[in-house]
N, C-alpha and C positions, 0 to 999 in steps of 0.2 A: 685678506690679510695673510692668510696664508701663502698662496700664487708667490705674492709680492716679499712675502720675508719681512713686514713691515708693521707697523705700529698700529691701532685704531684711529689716532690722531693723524698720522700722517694720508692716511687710507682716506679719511672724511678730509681732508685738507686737498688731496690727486682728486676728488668725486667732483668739488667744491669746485674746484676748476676747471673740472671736465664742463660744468652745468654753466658755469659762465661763458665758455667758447661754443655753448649751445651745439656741443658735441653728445651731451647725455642730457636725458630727464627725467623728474622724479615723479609721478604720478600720484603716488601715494608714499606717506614716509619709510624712508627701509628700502624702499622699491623701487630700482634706478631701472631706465631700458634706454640703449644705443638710440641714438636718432641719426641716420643715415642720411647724407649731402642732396639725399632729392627730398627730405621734411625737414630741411633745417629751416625752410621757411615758416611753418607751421610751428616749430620748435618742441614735435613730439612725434611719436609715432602716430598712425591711424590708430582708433582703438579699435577695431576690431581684431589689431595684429598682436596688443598687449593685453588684451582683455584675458586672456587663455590664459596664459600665464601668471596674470596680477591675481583673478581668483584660487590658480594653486596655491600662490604665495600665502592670501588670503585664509586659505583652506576652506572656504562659502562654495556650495552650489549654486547654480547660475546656471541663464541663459538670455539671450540676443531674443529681448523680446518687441509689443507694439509696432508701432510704426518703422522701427529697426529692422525687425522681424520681416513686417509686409515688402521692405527692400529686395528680399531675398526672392521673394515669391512675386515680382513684377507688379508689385500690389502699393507702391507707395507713391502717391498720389504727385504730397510735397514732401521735399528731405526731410526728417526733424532738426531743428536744431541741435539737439544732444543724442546721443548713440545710446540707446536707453537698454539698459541691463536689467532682469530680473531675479532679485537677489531674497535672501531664506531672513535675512535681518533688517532693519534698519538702518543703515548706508548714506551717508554722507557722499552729495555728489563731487565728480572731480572737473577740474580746469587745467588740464595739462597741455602750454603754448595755447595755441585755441583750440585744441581737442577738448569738448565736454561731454562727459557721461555722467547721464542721470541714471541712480539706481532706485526700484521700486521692487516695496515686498511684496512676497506673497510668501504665507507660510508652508507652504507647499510645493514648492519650488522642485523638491528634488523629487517628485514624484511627475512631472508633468514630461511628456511624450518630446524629447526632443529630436534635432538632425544638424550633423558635422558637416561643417563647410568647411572647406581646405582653403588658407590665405598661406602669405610668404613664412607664414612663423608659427605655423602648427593648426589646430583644427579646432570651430568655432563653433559651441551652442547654441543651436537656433532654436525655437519652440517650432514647433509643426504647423502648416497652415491651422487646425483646428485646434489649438491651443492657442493663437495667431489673434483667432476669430474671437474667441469667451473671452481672451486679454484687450482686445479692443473696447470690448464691452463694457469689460468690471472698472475699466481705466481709463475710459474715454477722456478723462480730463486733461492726458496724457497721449491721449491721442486727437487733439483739435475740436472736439466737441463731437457731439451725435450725425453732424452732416457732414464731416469726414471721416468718421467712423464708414456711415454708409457708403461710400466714395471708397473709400478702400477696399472695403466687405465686397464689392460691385467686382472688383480686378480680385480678390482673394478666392471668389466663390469656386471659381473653374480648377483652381488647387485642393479644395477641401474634398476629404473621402466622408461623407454621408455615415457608413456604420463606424468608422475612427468617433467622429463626433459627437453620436451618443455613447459611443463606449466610454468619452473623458469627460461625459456631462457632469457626474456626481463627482468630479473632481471641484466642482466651482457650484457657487449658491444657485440655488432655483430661479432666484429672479434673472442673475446673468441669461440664463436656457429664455427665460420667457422674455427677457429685450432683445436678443440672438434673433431668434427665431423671429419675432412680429419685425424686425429690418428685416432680414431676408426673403418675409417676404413680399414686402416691400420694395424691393432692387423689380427695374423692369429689363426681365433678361429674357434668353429663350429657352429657360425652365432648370437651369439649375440650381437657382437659390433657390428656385418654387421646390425642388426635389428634397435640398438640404434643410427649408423649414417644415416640409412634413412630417421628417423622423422627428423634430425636435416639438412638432405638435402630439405626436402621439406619449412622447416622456413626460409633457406636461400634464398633458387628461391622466395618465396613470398617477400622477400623484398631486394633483388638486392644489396648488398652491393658492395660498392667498393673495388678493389680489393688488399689485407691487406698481408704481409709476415708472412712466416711460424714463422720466429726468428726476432721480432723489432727489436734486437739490431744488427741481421748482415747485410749486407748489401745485395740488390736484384734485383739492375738493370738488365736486361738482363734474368732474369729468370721467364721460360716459367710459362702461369699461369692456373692452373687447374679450368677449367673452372665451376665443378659442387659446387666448394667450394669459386671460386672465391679469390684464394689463391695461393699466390708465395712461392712455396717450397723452399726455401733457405740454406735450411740445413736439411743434411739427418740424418735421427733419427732410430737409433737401439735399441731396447729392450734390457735389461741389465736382462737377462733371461737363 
């Protein structure tokens, strides 16, 4: 309004019609971004080019997590459908042209380890392969289930730093560490998931967790429990490999 010398009415009226010539879009209310002649067909930008921006608008910390995430780190198996964000609140996903982002909480968002990737409009939070890895975990449901969890974990593992990984264990619940670790070491590689579930064997014996299912949501009476994880295998998990 300013720029322009011009009215509110008339300013929403110039948007209005930018958005009809599928010249701009709005992602979330308030929040217009250019769509340049090579995403007009899409009819939005990539989110990963507005995402940076929409959480300053926002004022939310975030970060480019899941499956999103494992893109970054050669580690994503299949595309996700939605470009998955992790966000400090409760977040309504978006539909912008067929750009969709899902957002997922976690309350602790703004403490977790992340890394800047440079795109054409500024620089992108990503969570770290080992924050990558517990997020696969705690969210698998968002990441295609336990056998593409593993499936990714398999191409993630050769990115993960070992002392990074306990260092950010006590960021996330105990059980996440003791699902973590009983896949990993389960990946048949030439010894570096076996490396990465040792430290995370030795965090566990230090603090004796009780003993948690492989799958919350199936059920696990009756099923024997491993005892260096302290974990009820419930459901057997194949790599989709």
């Amino acid at each position: 309004m300013a720029a322009l010398e011009s009215s509110p009415v008339a300013v929403r009226a110039a948007l209005r019609r930018q958005r009809q010539k599928g010249e701009l879009a709005m992602p979330v209310r308030g929040f217009y971004v250019i769509v340049p002649p090579e995403y007009r067909q899409i009819r939005c930008l990539p989110a990963n080019q507005f995402i940076p921006s929409l959480m300053e608008y926002l004022n939310e910390p975030y970060y480019v997590g899941i499956l999103s995430a494992g893109e970054y780190y050669g580690a994503a198996h299949q595309r996700p459908q939605a470009f998955q964000v992790i966000v400090e609140h409760s977040r309504p996903g978006i539909l912008c042209g067929s750009v969709r982002v899902d957002f997922i909480k976690r309350k602790n968002v703004a403490h977790m380890p992340t890394r800047d990737f440079k795109t054409p409009r500024g620089y992108l939070k990503v969570s770290t392969p080992e924050v990558t890895a517990f997020d696969l975990i705690g969210y698998s449901h968002h990441a295609g289930g336990l056998d593409n969890v593993v499936t990714v974990l398999t191409e993630l593992a050769e990115s993960i730093d070992s002392e990074k990984l306990v260092a950010i264990a006590g960021l996330s619940p105990i059980t996440w560490v003791q699902r973590l670790g009983y896949l990993l070491e389960k990946i048949n590689d030439e010894g570096v998931a076996k490396r990465l579930a040792e430290v995370l064997a030795s965090y566990v014996a230090e603090r004796k967790p009780v003993p948690a299912p492989l799958a919350p949501s199936q059920p696990h009476r009756g099923v024997r429990q491993v005892s260096r994880w302290r974990l009820l295998p419930n459901e057997r998990v194949t790599p989709d490999l």
